[in-house]
N, C-alpha and C positions, 0 to 999 in steps of 0.2 A: 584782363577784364574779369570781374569776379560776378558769379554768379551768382543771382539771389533766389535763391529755392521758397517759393511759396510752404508754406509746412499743410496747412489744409489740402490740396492735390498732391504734396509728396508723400503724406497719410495714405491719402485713399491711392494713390499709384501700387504703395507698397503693401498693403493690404490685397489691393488685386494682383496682385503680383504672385503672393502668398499662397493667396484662394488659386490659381490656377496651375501654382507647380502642386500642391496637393492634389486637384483633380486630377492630375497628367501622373503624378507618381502612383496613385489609385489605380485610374486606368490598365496603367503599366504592369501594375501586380496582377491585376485583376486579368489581363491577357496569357501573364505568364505564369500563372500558379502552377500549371504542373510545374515546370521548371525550378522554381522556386522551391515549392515543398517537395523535391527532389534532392536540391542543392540542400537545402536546411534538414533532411534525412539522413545524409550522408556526413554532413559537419557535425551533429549532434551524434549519430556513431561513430564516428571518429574518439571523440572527447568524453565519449559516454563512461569507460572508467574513469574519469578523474571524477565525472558526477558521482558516480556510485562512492567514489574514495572519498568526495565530501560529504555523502549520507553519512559513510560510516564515519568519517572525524565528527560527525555532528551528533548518531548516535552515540557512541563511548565518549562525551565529554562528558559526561555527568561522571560515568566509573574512575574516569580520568582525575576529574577533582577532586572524586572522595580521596585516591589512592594517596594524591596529593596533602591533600589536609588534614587526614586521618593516619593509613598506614605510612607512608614514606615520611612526616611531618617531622620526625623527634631528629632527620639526619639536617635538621636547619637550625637548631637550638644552639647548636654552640659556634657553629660557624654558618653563614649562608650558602646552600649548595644548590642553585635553582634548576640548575644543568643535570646534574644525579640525579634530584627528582623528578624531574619531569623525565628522564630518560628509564630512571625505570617506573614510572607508572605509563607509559606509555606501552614498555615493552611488557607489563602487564596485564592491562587491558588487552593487546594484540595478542598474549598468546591464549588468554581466557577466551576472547570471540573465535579464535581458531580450534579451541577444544571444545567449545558450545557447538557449533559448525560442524565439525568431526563428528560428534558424539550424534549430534542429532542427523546425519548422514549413517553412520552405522548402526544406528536404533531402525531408522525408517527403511532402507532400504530393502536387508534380510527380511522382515516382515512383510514388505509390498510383493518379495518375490515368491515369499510362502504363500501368502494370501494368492495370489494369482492362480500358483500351481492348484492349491486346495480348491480353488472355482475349476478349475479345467477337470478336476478330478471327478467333483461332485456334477459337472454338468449334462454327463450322458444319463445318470440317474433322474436328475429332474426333467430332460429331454420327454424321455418316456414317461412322467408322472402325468406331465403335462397334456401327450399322445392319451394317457387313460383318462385324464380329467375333462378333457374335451371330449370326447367318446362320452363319456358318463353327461356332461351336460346337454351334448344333442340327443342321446335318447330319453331322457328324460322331457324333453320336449319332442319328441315323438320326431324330428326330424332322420335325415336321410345320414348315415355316417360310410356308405361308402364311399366315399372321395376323403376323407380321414387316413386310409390306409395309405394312401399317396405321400401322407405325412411324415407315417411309421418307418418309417427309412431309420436303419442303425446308426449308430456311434460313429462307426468303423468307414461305413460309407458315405456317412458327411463327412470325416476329416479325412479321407483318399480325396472326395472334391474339393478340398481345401487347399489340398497339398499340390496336386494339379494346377490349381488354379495360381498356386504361389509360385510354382515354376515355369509356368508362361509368363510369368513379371518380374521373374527374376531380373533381366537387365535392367527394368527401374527400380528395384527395391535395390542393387547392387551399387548404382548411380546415388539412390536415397544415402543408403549406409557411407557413402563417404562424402555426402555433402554434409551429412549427419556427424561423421568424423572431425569434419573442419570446422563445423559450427559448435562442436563441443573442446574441440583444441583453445578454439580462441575466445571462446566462454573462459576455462581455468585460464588463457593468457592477461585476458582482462581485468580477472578476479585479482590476480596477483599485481597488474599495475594498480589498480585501484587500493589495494591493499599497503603498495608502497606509498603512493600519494596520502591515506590516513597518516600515515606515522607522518611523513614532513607536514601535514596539518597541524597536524596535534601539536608534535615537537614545537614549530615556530609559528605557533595561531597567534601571538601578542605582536608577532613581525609582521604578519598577513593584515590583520585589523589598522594596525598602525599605517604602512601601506595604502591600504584603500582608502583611509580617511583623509591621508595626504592629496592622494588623487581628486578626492571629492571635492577637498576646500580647493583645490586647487584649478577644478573645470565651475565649477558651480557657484553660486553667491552664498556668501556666510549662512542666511538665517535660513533657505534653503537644503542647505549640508545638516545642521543641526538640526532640522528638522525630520530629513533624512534618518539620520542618526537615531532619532528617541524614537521614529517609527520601526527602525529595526530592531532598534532594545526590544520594543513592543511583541512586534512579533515574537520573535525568539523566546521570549517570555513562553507565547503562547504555546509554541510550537515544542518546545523542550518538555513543558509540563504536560500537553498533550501526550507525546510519543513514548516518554518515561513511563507515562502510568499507563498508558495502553498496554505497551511490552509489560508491566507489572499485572495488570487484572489479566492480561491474555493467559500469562506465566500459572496462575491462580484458578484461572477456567479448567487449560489443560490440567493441572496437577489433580482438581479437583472430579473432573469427569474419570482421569485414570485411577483413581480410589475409588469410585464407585464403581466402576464396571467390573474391579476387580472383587469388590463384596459381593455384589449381586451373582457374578460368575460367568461375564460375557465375556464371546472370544474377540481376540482382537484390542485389548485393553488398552494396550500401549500406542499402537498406531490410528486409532480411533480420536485417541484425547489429544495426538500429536495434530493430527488432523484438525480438531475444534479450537487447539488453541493455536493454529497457526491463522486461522478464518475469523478469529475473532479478533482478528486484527482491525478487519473491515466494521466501520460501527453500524450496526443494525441489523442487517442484511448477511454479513458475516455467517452467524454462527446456525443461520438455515444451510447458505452456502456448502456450508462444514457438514452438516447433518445430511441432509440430503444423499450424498453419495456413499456414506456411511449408513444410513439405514437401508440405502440398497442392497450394499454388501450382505449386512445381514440379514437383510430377509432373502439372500436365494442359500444362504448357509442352515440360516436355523431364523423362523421368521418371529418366534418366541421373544427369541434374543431384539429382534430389530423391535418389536413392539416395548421391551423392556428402555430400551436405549433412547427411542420415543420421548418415553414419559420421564425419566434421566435428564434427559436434554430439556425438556417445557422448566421441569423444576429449578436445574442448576442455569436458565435462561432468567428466569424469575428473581431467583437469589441473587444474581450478576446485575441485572436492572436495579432491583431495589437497595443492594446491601452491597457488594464488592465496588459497582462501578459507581456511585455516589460517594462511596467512603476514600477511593484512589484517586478517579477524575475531578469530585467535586464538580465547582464551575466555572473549569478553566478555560472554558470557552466562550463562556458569556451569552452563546445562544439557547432559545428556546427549541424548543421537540420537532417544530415547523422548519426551523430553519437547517437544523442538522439534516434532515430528511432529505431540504431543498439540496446542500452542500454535495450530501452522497451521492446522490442522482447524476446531479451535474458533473460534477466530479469524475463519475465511472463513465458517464456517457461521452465524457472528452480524452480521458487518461486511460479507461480500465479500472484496472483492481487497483493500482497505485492512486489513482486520483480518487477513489472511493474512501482510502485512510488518509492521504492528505487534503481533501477535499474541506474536512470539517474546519482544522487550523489556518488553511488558507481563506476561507469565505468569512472566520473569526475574524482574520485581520482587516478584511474586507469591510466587515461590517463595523469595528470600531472606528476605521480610518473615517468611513461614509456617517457614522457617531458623533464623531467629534469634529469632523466639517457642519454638520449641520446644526450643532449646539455651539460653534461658534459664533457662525451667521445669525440665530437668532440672539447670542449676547450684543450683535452689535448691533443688532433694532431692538435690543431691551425688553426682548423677550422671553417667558422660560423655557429653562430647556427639562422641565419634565413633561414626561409623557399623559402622568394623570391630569394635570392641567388643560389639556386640550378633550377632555370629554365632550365640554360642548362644544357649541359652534363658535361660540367668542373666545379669543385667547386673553391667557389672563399674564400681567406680568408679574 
């Protein structure tokens, strides 16, 4: 006997049906989030060098194609060798990001550790300036300074209580230093998968792309996939010219901060500019970041210097606003001053420092995708899709 399905009540059957495994799968998450954002903490470490190995195949694509099209180009001219070239611009790029990496590891660290000693040095000096300068400001105010001298305690006898103090903790600083050991073991272990994962990206990204598009038409509906598709073009668009020229104006800040420090004759030149131009990665917010702990440094060294480095920084901020980051970035992002702001915020308040530099290309794509929904819907009620057109309250078509 054959059934005949009403289609009006098999509608709304199946619609409630829908509505209520969503509320029950809601629910369900919603009882077990820790567990959840536990399990999704430990998947996402798991896998997290491969991420990192797709940053990097996604930063060096660009050095990738020049090598390609430019220096390796002339061994395709007489016969096609698509395999040589890509194999040694790949092996190019990897050993130039590994000498950038190096170099900028052996630039910063000698310096971090000079710099430290030089504070530990100078600090029993400013101890006691501090002991006199307080002294000198309560009687000047006519206050009481014997309980001052409570203060004046030597060098020698804060770091005996120091040192006491560090070995009563020994057993956890000894616990510390080798959890410390294994989280920096498996730091370089990851560094280096993720390092192999770039190169099989890079090598076979025309296999990967191809791949995924297969998958796409092949779960998804055509016009769907192809839509897919030019949104990702899109992004990538974004996201490439974004990143490229940021690494380039960052490149340009630091180079530029370490040529002035060096005129003017502050210490610290090299690891100061390493410093601003690594923060200025982050757009906005960034190159206070950077300054901030740097003009600490120098004002408990020489405060001359920290006020020089100040007014260094306000100007080569200036220049970078006006003239570096318009001439690099342009408006590859499409937002206005509001919106960046918004992105950055948002961005560090869910990610950190990572979601504060990708915060901006992300909420771009965002906002062209929510763009160009919204200026479609109005071409299919025939209306415009500029913005000046709606000043007043009537739209016009």
């Amino acid at each position: 006997m054959k059934v005949r399905w009403n289609e009006k009540y098999t509608t709304i059957a199946v619609y409630t049906f829908l509505v209520l495994a969503a509320a029950i799968l809601f629910l369900f998450l919603l009882l077990n989030l820790a567990s959840i954002s536990s399990v999704l903490s430990t998947f996402f470490a798991i896998i997290s060098p491969f991420i990192w190995g797709f940053a990097i195949a996604y930063i060096l694509n660009r050095p990738l194609h020049f090598f390609e099209e430019t220096v390796y180009a002339g061994l395709n001219r007489k016969k096609p060798r698509p395999k040589l070239v890509r194999g040694l611009s790949v092996t190019t790029v990897i050993l130039l990001f590994i000498l950038i990496l190096a170099g900028l590891i052996w630039i910063i660290l000698p310096q971090l550790v000079d710099s430290i000693a030089r504070l530990f040095d100078q600090l029993p000096s400013y101890f006691q300036e501090f002991i006199a300068w307080l002294k000198g400001v309560l009687e000047s105010m006519h206050l009481d300074t014997s309980k001052i001298s409570q203060l004046a305690i030597t060098w020698e006898g804060f770091l005996k209580s120091v040192i006491s103090y560090v070995r009563d903790l020994f057993p956890d600083l000894a616990s510390t230093g080798i959890n410390l050991t294994i989280s920096v073991v498996g730091l370089i272990g990851n560094f280096f998968i993720a390092l192999i994962a770039s190169i099989y990206l890079m090598l076979s990204k025309e296999k990967f792309i191809m791949q995924t598009k297969k998958f796409l038409f092949g779960v998804f509906p055509q016009k769907f996939t192809e839509r897919m598709i030019l949104v990702t073009r899109e992004s990538h668009t974004i996201f490439s010219n974004f990143i490229s020229g940021k690494l380039l104006e960052s490149a340009i800040v630091g180079v530029l901060t370490f040529v002035c420090m060096t005129i003017i004759g502050i210490d610290y030149a090299l690891l100061i500019s390493i410093i601003m131009g690594i923060f200025n990665l982050v757009p906005f917010f960034g190159p206070f970041i950077g300054a901030i702990p740097s003009a600490l440094l120098l004002l408990i060294l020489n405060p001359a210097d920290a006020l020089w480095f100040i007014i260094l920084t306000l100007v080569l901020q200036q220049l970078d606003g006006q003239l570096i980051g318009p001439k690099i970035l342009g408006d590859s992002t499409g937002l206005t001053a509001f919106w960046v702001i918004f992105a950055i915020v948002l961005g560090g308040g869910l990610f950190g420092v990572l979601g504060m530099i990708l915060g901006i290309p992300l909420f771009a794509v965002f906002y062209s995708l929510v763009r160009e929904f919204t200026n479609s819907r109005l071409e299919k009620k025939g209306l415009s899709t500029r913005a000046s057109d709606y000043r007043s309250t009537k739209n016009r078509k």
